[in-house]
N, C-alpha and C positions, 0 to 999 in steps of 0.2 A: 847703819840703818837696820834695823832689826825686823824680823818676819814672822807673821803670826802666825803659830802654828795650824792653824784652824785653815788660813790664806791655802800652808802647803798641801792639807790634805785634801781640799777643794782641789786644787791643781791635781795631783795625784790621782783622783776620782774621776776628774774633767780627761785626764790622758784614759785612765783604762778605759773610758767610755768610748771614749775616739777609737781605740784599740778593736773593744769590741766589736764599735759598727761595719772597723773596717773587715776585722775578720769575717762578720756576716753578709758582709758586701761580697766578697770575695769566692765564700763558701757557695752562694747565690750564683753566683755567675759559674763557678763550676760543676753548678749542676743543671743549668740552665746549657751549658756547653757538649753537658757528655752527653744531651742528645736522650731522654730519660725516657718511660713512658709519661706522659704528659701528668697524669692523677699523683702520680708517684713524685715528679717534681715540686706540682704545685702542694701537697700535703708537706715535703720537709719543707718547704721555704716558710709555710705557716707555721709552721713548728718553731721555725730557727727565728722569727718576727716576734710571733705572739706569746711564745714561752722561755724568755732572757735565760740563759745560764743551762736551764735544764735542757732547752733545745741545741744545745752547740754541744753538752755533753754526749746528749742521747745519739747525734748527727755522728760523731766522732767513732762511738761505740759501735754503729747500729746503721749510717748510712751511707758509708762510703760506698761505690761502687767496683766488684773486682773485676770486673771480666775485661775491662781494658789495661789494668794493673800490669807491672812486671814481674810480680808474683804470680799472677796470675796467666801469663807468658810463658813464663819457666814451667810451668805444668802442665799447660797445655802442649807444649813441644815432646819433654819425656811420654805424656801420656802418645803424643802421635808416634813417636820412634818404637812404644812399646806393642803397641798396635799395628802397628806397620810387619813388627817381625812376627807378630802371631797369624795377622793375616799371610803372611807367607809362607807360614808353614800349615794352610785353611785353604781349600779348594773353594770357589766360592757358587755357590748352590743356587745363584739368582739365576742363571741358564735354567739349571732343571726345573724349577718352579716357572718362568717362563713357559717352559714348551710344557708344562704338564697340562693332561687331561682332565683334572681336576678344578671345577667350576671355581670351589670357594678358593682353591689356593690361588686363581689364578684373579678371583676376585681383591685376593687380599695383596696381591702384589705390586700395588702402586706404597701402600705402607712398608712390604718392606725394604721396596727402593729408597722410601725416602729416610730411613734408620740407618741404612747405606749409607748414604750421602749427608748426613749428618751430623750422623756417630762412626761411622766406618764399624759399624754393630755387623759383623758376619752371621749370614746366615746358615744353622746350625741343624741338619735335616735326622740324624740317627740321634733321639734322647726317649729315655723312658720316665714321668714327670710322673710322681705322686702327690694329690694336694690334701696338705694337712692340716687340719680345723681345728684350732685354737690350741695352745701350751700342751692338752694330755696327748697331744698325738707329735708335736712339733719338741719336744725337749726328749721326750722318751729317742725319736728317731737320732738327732743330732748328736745325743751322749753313745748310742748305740756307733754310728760313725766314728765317734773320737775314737771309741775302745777300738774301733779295729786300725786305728790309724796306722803304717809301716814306715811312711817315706814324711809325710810335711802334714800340719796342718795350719790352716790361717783362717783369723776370727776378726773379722769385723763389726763392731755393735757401736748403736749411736749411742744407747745405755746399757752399765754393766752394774747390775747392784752388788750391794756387801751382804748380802743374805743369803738362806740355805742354798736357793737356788742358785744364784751366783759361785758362793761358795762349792760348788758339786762341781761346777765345770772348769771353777779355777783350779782343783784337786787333780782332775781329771788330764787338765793340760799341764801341771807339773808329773804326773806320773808318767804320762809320754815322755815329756823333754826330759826324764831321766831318764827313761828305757831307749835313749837316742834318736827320737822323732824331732824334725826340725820343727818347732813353734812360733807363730809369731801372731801377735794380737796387735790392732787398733781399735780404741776407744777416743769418743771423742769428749775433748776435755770440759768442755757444758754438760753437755747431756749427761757425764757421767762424772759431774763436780762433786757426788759424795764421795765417790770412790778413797779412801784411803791410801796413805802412804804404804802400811803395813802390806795391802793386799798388793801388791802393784810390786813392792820391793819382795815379797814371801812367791813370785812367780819369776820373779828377775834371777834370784837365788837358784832359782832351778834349772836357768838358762833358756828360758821364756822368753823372748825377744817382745819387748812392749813398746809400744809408741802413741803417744797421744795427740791427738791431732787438734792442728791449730795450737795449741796452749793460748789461752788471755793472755796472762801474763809472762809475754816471752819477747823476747829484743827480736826474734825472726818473724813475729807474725805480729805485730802492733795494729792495734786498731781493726780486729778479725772478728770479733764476737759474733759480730750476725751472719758469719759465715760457717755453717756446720754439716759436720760429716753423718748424716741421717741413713747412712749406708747398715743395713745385717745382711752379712753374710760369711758363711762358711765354706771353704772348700778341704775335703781332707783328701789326699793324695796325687791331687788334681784329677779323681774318678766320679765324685760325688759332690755335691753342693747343694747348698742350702740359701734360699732368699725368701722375701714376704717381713711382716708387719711386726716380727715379734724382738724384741728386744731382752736381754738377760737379764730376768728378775723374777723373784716369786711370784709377783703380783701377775707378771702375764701368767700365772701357769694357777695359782687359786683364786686370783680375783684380786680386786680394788676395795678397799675398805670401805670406801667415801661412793664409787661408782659402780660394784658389782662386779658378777662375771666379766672377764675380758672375754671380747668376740674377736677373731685375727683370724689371718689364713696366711700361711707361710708354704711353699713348696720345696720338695725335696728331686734335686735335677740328678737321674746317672747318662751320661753320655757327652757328648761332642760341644754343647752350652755351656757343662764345667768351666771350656775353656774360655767362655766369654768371663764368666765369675771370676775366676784367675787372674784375667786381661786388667778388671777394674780394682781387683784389691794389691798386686804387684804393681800398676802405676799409684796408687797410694799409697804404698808400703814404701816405694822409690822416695817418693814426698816429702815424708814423713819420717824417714830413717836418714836420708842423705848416700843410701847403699843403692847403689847401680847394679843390680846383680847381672852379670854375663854371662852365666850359666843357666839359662830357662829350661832345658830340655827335660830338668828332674822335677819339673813344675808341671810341665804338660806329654804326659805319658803317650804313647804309641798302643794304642788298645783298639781291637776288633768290637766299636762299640754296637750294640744293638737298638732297637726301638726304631720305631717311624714319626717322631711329635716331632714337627717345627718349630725351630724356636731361637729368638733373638733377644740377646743380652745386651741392655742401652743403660749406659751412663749418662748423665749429664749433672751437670753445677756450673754455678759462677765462673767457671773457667773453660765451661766449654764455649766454643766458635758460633751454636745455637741453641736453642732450649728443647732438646729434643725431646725430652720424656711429656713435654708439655705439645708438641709437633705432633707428637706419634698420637697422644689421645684426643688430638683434635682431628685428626685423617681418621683414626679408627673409630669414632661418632660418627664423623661425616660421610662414612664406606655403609656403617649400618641401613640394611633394605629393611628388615623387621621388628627389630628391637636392641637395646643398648639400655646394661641393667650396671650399675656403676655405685660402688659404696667405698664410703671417705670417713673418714671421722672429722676433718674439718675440711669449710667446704669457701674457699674464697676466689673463686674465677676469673682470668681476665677478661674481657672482650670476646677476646675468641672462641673460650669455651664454651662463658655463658650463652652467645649465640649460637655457637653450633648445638646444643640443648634443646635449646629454642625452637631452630630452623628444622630440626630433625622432628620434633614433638608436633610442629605443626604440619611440616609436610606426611603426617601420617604413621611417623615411628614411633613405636611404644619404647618409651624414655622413663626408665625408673630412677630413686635415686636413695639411699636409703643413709641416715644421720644418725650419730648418736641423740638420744631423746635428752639426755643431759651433755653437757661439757664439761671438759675437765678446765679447758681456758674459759672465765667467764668472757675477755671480750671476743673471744674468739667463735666463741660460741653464737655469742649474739650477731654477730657479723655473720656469720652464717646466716642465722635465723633470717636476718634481711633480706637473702635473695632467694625466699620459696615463694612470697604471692606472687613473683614474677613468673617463676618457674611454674608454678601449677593454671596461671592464667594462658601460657603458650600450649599447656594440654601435657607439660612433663608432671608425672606422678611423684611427689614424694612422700617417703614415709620416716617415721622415728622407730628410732632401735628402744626395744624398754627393758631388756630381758640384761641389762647389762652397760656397760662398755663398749660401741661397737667401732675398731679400730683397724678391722679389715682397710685392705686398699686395691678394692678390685674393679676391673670392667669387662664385661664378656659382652660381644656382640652375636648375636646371629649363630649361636652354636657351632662357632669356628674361632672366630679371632677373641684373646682373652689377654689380658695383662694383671702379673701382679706383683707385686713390688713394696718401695717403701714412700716412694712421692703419694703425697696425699695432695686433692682435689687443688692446691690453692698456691698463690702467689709464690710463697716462700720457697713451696718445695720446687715449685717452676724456675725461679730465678735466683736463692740467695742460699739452699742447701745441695751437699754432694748428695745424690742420690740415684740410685740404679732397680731397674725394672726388669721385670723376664716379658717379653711380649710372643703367645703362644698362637699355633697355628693348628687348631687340631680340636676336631669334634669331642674325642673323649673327655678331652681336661675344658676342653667350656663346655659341656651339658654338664661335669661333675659341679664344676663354678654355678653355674645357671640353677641346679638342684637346690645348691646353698646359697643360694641366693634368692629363694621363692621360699626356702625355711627360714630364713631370715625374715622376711614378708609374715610368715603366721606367729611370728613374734613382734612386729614392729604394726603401729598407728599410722594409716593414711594420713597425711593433711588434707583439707578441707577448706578450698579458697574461702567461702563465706565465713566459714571462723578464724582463718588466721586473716582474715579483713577484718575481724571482729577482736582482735586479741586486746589486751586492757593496752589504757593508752600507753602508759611507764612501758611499757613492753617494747612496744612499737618505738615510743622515744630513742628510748636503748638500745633497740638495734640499729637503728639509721644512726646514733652518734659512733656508734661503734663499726659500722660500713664506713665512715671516714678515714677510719684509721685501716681500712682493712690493705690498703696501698704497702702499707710499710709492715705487718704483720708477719 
């Protein structure tokens, strides 16, 4: 009895169908199980229904879940053992802030219990903070730190380009590790998917210790892409450090072809915070390398440090316990008596935020909020755009950046409490990237924030409820199809 071909390949077709549904049956129920935010569930399930093939790839790529993973287990452990031993060699300063006689500090102190308890973020009372306004002030400082490096330096960047500027600091860290400075860089391996073989092996050769975090395509980390390390920062000797918005590339330091001036604010930490900076790029290093180092004491030096600025260093990502960096700027809105002036280059909120925006602007707080006037993500952008008629009809002010780029990631409240960092306004940097914050407690460095952050204002466009009620209809379209997506963004 013979079989027609046509019969088998029908069968053939009729199984992988079966196949399919079963796997999105499947995929369905475990996301329905891990217990998701609800928006977040129901957007891949329509994904994984209404777009055959492309949504089970994208799902694969882009929606697993880490934070209850055993990857994601194994780092959260090292990270607590590493923390563990720095906190014990860290007095911990929540008594003195307690008893002090200081209003704001003592106003601010339900935040930094809850960083405590968190993140086990130590509270960090002798630092001297400089904040530095965009590339000509932030790349000049950082190269002037390498050169005096003696003992280690370590460089974390979520991008590193192949150009001049790139170019200058990869120079800069092989002429250390030949002058016998220990080196070690993380890059993560999206963000800085141009990156070259040459440049990567021409810093190896020098004994540059390099590690790229995450890699796609790597048998240790399968199915990782939407998980990225959004982390800049430097520490050289463990005396000095460097965090804030700026990533290694020309383009932050003369501008965008397509978008103009880059706007950013990066700060430069000497003192007792270092050690927080240190805390988060040695448990990544550990990660990332597979090296245990046992010897920490040459990382974090014994110095009679100076300065009076508070200040607490908070990590979080997909593998932390909670979303703290997303915790901390919903307590530090909701602490503000007077105002809360807060700039993102993208601005995607969950629940919490957006209400505490809200609740704040209505009960009488002046609530700024300041956007790039263009995107560099078109739908990111427009996701954004979606949620200003709400915000300006609660009484929160927002404006457009025009002068540029504006990619700053800052909030100052009340001319005390200030954070600045690499998480920006939105979902991802909350739940699906590694990223770390300095959260600051001190008059001077938020009136200096606060200053540049009102020149910012004589550069940038109020919104105007009645016209962005008024915006052409495509407009409007585009941003509510694009607020669908903003769950998985």
């Amino acid at each position: 009895m013979s079989v027609d071909s046509s019969e088998v390949l029908a069968l053939v077709f009729l199984g992988l169908e079966w196949i399919y549904s079963i796997s999105i049956f499947v995929l369905v129920v475990i996301i329905i199980t891990e217990r998701r935010n609800p928006l977040r569930a129901i957007a891949w399930i329509l994904i994984l229904i209404a777009l055959p093939g492309f949504g089970l790839v994208a799902y694969v790529l882009f929606g697993r879940s880490l934070r209850r993973q055993k990857l994601s287990r194994v780092k959260a452990e090292a990270d607590r053992r590493l923390l563990e031993q720095l906190k014990a060699r860290r007095p911990s300063e929540l008594e003195e802030a307690t008893g002090s006689r200081a209003r704001e500090l003592r106003h601010a102190l339900p935040l930094m219990e809850l960083l405590h308890n968190n993140s086990r973020a130590f509270l960090a009372r002798k630092n001297r903070i400089v904040v530095l306004r965009n590339g000509s002030e932030t790349f000049p400082a950082m190269i002037a730190a390498i050169q005096k490096a003696r003992s280690h330096i370590h460089l974390e960047s979520y991008i590193i380009e192949d150009d001049a500027l790139g170019r200058r600091v990869r120079d800069l860290l092989i002429e250390k590790a030949r002058a016998g400075v220990e080196v070690r860089l993380i890059y993560d391996d999206i963000g800085s998917w141009d990156l070259s073989s040459e440049f990567v092996e021409g810093l190896r050769s020098a004994r540059v210790e390099v590690q790229s975090f995450m890699p796609v395509f790597s048998v240790h980390f399968p199915n990782r892409a939407n998980f990225r390390n959004h982390r800049k920062l430097l520490i050289v000797d463990g005396r000095i450090g460097f965090i804030g918005g700026l990533n290694i590339g020309q383009s932050y330091l003369s501008g965008d072809p397509t978008l103009g001036p880059w706007r950013d604010t990066h700060l430069m930490i000497e003192g007792q915070a270092v050690q927080g900076l240190q805390g988060v790029f040695l448990s990544d290093w550990q990660f990332v390398s597979d090296e245990a180092i046992e010897d920490h004491t040459r990382f974090f030096p014994t110095v009679n440090w100076r300065g009076d600025q508070w200040v607490q260093v908070v990590a979080s990502g997909p593998d932390s316990e909670w979303a703290s960096i997303m915790q901390a700027h919903f307590a530090a809105i909701m602490l503000a008596r007077r105002y809360a002036y807060i700039s993102t280059p993208y601005f995607l909120p969950n629940e919490s935020i957006l209400n505490a925006l809200k609740t704040q602007a209505l009960s009488g707080v002046d609530v700024r909020l300041i956007l790039p006037a263009t995107g560099d993500h078109w739908i990111v952008h427009h996701a954004s755009l979606s949620y200003v008629d709400e915000l300006l009809d609660a009484g929160v002010r927002v404006f457009f950046y025009k002068e540029g780029f504006h990619h700053a990631k800052v909030l100052v409240t009340d001319d005390f409490v200030a954070s600045v960092g690499t998480a920006n306004m939105d979902i991802r940097s909350f739940e699906h990237n590694f990223e770390a914050t300095a959260f600051i407690y001190d008059r001077r460095c938020a009136r200096t924030l606060r200053k540049q952050f009102e020149k910012d204002l004589e550069d940038s466009e109020e919104a105007v409820l009645e016209r962005v009620r008024n915006w052409p209809r495509a407009l409007r379209l585009s941003c509510s199809v694009a607020r669908l997506f903003s769950p998985l963004l």
